[in-house]
N, C-alpha and C positions, 0 to 999 in steps of 0.2 A: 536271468530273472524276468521276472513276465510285468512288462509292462503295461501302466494305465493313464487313461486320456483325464487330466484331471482340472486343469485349467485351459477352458476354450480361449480363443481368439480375445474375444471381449475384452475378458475378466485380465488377459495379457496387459493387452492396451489400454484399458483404466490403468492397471498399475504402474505403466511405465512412463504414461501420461502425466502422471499424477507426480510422478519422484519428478519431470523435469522440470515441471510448473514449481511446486512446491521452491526445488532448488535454486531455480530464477528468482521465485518473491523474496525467498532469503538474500541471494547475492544483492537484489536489488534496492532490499528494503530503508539502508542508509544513506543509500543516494538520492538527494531528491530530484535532479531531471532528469532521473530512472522511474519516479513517483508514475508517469503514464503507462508502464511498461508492466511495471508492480501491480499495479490495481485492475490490466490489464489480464495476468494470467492470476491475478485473484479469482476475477469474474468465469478462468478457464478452472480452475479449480473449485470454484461452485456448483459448476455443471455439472463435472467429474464426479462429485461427493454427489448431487441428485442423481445422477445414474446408477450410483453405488446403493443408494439405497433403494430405487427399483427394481434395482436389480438383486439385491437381498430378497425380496418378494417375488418376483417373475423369474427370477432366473435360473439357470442349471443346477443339476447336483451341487455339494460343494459351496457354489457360492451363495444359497439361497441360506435366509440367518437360522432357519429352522434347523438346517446339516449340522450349524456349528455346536460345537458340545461346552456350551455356556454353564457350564456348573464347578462352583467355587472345588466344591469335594475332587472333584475329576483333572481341576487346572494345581490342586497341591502336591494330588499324587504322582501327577505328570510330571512337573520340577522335580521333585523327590526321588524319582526312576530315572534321570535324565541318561545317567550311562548306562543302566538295564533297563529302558522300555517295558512294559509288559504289553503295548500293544503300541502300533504305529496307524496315525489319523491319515485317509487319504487326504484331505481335506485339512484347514485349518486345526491346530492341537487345541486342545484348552487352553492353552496360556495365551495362545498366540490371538484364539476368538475374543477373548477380553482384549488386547492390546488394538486390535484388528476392530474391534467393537467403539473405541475408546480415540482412534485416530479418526474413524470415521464424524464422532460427534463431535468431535474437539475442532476438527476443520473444517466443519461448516460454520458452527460457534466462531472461528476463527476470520472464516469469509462473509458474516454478516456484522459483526464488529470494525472488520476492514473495509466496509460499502458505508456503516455508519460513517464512522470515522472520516473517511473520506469525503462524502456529503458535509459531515456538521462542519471540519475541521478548515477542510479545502475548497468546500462549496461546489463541488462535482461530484457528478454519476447520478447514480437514481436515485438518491434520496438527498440531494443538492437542497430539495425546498427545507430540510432540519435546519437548512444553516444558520439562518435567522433568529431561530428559537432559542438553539442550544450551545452558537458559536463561545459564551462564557464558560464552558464547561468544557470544552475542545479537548484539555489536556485527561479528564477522565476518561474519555470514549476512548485517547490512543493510546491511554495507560491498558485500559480492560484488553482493546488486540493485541497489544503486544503480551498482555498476562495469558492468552488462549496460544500466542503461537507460541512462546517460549515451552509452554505444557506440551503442544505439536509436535514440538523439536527433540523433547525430553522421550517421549511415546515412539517418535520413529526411533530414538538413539533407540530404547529396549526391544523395539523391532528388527533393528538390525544387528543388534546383538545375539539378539534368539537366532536366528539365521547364521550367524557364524557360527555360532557353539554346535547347533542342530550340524551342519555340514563339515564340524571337525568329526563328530561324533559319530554321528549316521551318514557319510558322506555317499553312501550306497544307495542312498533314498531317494536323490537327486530334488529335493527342496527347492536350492535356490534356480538351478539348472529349469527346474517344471514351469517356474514364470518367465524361459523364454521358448521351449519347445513345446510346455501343456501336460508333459508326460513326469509320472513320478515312478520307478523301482517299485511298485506295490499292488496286490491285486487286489483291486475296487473295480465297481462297477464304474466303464467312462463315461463321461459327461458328453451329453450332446442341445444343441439346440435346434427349437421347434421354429416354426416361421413368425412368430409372435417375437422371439427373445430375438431373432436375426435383424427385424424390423428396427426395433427398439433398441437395441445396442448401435444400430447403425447411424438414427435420428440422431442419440445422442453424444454418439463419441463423433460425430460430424459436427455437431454445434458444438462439442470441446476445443473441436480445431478451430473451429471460424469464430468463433465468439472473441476472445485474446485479438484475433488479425484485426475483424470490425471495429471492434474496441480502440486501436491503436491506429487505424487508418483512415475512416469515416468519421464523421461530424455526429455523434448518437448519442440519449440521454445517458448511456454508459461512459462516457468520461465530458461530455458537456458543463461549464459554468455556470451558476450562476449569476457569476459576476461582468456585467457588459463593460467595451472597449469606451472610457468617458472622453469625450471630446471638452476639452477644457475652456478652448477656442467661443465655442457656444456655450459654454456655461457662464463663466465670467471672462469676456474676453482681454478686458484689464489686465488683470492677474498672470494669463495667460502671455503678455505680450509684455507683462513690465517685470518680470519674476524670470519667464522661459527667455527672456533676453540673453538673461550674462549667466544665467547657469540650465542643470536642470532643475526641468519645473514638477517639481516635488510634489506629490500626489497630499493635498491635505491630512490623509490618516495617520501620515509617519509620525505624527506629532500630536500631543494634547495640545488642548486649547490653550491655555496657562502658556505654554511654550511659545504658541505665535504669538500671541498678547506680549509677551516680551521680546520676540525679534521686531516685531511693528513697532515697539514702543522705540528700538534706539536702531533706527534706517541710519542714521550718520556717521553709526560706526558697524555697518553689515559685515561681522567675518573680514572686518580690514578694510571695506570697503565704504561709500557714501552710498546709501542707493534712499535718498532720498526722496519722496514724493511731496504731491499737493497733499491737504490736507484732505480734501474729501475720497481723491483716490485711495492713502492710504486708510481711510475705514470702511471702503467699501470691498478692501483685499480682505481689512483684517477678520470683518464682518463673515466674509466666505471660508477666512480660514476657520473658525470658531465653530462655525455653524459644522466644517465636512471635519474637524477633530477627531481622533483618532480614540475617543470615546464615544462618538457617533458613529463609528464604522464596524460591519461584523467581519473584516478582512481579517485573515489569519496574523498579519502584519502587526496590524495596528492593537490587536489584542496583546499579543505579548510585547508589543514598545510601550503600550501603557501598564501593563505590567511590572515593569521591569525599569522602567525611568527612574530617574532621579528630578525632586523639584525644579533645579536648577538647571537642569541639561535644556538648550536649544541647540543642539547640532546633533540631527539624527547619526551621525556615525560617531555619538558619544553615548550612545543608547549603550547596555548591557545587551538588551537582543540582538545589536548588529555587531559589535563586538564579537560577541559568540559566534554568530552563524557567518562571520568573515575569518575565525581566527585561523582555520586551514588553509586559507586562500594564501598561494605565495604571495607574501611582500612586491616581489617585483611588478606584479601586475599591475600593483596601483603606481607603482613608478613608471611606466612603460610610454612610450609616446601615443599609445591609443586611448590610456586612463589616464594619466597623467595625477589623478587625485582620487584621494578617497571619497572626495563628497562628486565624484564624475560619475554617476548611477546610473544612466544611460548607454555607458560604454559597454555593461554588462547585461543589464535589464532592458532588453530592447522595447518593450512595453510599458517602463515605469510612468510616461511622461500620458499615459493612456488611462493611469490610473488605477497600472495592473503588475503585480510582479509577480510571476505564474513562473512555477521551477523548470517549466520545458522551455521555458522561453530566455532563459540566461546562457550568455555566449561570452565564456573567457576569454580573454583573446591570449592566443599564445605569444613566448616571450621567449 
């Protein structure tokens, strides 16, 4: 049977690029000090999806969106014939250009909801400066990404559906086989590229690579903070020196103000202990704790423990939000001779006491 050239190079390496980014965001999207890694081949699959759409425009036979046979009438009767054809598309089918159409929009939708999100949420990447604005609202931006990838995930399932059923069916057409050698069972004219598309495919399936590695390895507004390392020491060194004493020194935000206001008020009996002060000391702590309250912080932290508090709670690991976000954590850890305690937060959070609890930055210690 006479074979044709139907998916170049390119159009290969978009596609295959794209299933392993995509498959990494999924594996990694529950983990959160996977969250740099995530956000990382986000960034590589925005590129990917900008290529795709230049390349619907500039690009060869086949892949350019004009080829595709986008008509409702033509993608029912195509299902409808599935086991008698009346003709075979070298290129994308009907059904498949809408699905093909439809991943494409959905995962850029998907990668610009995941840069918000990230910015408002986490106060990183390029759009870090929303975080300020919109950090009250944090839970709707990662409701909407995840409303875009879950639809992603639904469009590739009918994607690779179509592909099985086509290759039980027509397995002589060689479909799936063509996105790795180009060639399909069919006689079309082949696809070739001018010096413009070789350019172009090259510029950018090269920043697909390096974009995710930069991301992940350099210091760059693609996963950069807003949020700087607070020396406490110079802030209030008091606080600093009478507080980071006998425990960790607890970042103001873990707590509403309400809540210091009543651990200041009874030092005599601290969690078992006397941690009494002078009298001027203690309102010059309690003044600072009030003031950095975790109603005056846009930290992702301090958002959902105020949230989520009860009136009466003063012991951050009586919060509802640490609660949750410890309840996977083995027990023994906090038993362990490196934790020894729940409220030992620095055993894990090697940056808490900096006034930062950043998910790349947490180190369980094994047991």
């Amino acid at each position: 049977m006479l074979k044709s050239y139907i998916w170049p190079l390119p159009t290969r390496i978009f596609h295959w690029l794209l299933v392993l980014y995509i498959a990494i965001a999924f594996l990694s999207a529950d983990i959160e000090w996977l969250l740099p890694l995530h956000s990382a081949v986000g960034y590589g699959v925005g590129v990917l999806i900008l290529f795709r759409i230049v390349w619907g425009f500039i690009g060869p036979i086949y892949s350019r969106f004009s080829d595709w046979p986008l008509s409702i009438k033509e993608a029912i009767e195509f299902t409808l014939s599935l086991l008698y054809p009346q003709k075979h598309y070298p290129g994308h089918n009907p059904a498949a250009s809408f699905v093909m159409l439809g991943i494409i929009i959905v995962a850029l939708l998907s990668v610009l909801t995941g840069v918000l999100t990230y910015g408002i949420q986490e106060g990183r990447g390029v759009l870090a400066f929303l975080h300020s604005s919109y950090f009250k609202e944090m839970e709707v931006f990662e409701e909407v990404h995840e409303f875009f990838t879950t639809l992603l995930f639904a469009l590739i399932a009918v994607h690779i559906t179509g592909v099985i059923v086509d290759t039980i069916l027509h397995k002589e057409i060689r479909t799936l086989r063509s996105m790795i050698d180009g060639y399909k069972n069919i006689q079309a004219q082949d696809a070739k590229l001018n010096a413009l598309q070789k350019v172009v495919a090259t510029l950018f399936l090269t920043a697909a690579l390096l974009v995710p590695i930069v991301a992940l390895t350099l210091d760059t507004p693609l996963q950069r903070s807003i949020h700087e390392p607070i020396e406490y020491e110079e802030e209030l060194s008091l606080f600093s020196q009478e507080c980071g004493a006998c425990h960790t020194l607890y970042p103001p935000f873990l707590l509403p103000s309400s809540s210091w206001k009543k651990i200041m008020a009874n030092l005599e009996n601290h969690f078992g202990d006397d941690a009494s002060l002078e009298e001027d000391e203690k309102k010059t702590i309690e003044s600072f704790l009030v003031r950095h309250g975790a109603e005056h912080s846009t930290k992702e932290a301090a958002v959902y423990i105020l949230k989520s508090i009860k009136s009466d709670t003063i012991a951050i690991t009586k919060t509802p939000f640490w609660q949750k976000k410890h309840a996977t954590i083995d027990k023994k850890i906090f038993t362990s001779k490196k934790v020894r305690s729940k409220a030992n937060c620095k055993a894990c959070h090697t940056d808490i006491e900096k006034g930062l609890i950043e998910d790349r930055n947490i180190r369980l210690p094994k047991v």
